[in-house]
LUMMILO-186781 format. One record per residue: residue in three letters; x, y, z of N, C-alpha, C in turn. Coordinates in steps of 0.1 Angstrom, whole numbers, padded with zeros to 4 digits, always signed. Example, Ala and Ser with C-alpha at 12.3 -4.5 7.8 and 13.67 -1.06 7.14 Angstrom:
// residues 2
ALA+0132-0057+0078+0123-0045+0078+0132-0033+0078
SER+0128-0022+0071+0137-0011+0071+0129+0000+0079
END
This chain:
// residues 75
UNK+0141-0338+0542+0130-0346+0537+0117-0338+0540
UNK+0111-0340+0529+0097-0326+0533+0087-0339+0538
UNK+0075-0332+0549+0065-0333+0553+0060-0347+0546
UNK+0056-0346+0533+0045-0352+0527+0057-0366+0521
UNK+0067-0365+0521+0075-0380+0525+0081-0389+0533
UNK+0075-0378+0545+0079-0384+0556+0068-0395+0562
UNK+0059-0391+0561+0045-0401+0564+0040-0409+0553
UNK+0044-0420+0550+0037-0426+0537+0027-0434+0541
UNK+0021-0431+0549+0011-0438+0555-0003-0432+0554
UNK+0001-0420+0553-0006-0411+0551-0016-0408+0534
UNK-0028-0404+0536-0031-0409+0521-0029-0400+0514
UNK-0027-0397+0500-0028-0387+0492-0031-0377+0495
UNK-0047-0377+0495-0061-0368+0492-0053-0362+0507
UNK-0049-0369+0516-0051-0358+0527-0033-0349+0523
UNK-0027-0354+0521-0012-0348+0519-0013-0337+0508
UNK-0025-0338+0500-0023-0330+0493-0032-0318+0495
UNK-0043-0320+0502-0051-0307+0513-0039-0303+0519
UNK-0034-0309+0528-0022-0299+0537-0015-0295+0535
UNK-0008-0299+0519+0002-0290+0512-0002-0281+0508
UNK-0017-0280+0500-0024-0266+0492-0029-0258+0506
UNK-0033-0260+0518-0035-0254+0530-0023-0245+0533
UNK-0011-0251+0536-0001-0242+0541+0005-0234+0525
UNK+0003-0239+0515+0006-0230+0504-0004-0216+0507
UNK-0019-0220+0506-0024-0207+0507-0025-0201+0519
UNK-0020-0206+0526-0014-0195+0541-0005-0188+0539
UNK+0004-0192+0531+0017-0188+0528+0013-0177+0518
UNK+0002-0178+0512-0002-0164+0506-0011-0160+0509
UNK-0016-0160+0517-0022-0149+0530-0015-0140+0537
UNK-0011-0146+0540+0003-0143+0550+0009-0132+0539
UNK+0014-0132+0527+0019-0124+0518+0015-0110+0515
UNK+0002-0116+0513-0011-0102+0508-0011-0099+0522
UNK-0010-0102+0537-0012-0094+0546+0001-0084+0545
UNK+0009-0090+0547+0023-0081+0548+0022-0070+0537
UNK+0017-0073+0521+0021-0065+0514+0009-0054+0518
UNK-0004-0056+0522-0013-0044+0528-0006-0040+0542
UNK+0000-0047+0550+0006-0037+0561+0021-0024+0560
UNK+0027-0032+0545+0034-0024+0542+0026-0009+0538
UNK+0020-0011+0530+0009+0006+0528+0008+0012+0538
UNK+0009+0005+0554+0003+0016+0560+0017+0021+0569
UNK+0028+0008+0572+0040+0011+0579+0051+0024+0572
UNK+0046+0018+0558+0056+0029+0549+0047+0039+0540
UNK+0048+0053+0545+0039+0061+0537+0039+0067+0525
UNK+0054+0067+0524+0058+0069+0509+0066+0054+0498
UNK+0056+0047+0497+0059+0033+0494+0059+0032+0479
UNK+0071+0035+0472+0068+0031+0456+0068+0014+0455
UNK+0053+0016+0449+0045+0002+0446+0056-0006+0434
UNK+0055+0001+0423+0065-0005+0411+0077-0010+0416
UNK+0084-0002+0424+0096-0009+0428+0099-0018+0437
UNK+0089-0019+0446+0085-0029+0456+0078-0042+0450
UNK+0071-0040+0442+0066-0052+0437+0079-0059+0428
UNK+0086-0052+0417+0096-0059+0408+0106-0062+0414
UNK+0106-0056+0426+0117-0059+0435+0112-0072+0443
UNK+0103-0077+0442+0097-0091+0451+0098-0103+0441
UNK+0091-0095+0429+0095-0108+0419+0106-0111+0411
UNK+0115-0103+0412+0132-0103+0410+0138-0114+0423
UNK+0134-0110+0433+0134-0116+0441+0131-0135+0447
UNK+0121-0135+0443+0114-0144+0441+0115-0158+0424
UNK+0129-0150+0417+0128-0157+0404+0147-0161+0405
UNK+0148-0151+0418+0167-0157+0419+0168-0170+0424
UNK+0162-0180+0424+0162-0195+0426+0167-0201+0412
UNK+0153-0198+0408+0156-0202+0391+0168-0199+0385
UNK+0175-0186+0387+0182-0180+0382+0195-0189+0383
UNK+0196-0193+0399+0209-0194+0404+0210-0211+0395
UNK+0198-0216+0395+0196-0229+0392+0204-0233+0373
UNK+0201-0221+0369+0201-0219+0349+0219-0217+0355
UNK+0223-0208+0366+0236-0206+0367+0246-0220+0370
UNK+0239-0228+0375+0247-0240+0384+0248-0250+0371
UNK+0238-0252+0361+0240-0262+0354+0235-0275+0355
UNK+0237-0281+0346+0235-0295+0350+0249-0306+0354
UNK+0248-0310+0362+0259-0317+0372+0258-0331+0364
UNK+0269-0334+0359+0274-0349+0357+0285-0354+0362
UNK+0283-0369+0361+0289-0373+0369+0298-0383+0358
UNK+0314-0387+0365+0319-0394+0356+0322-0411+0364
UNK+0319-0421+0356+0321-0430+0364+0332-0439+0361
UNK+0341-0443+0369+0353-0450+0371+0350-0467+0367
END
């Protein structure tokens, strides 16, 4: 159960600050790592580290197109 359904008491406007908050932490947090990598790894091919993140980042979807749509049969 995520966060923002667990409190329905809680109002919108604020559930939805605290979701877009920890989203853009969550890409803070990304852009730091990807600038600490430049300096951890000195010979860092960019092209392949980046396609490699968003390859990465799109196998959700992927697995999802693979799984199908689930029906159900009823008795």
């Amino acid at each position: 159960m995520s966060r923002m359904t667990r409190l329905p008491e809680v109002k919108a406007n604020v559930a939805a600050f605290n979701f877009m908050f920890w989203e853009f932490l969550k890409i803070g947090v990304s852009v730091a790592m990807l600038a600490a990598a430049a300096k951890v790894v000195p010979d860092l091919s960019w092209p392949a580290m980046l396609i490699t993140l968003v390859v990465c980042m799109k196998m959700n979807w992927l697995a999802l197109l693979w799984q199908g749509r689930v029906t159900t049969t009823r008795s």
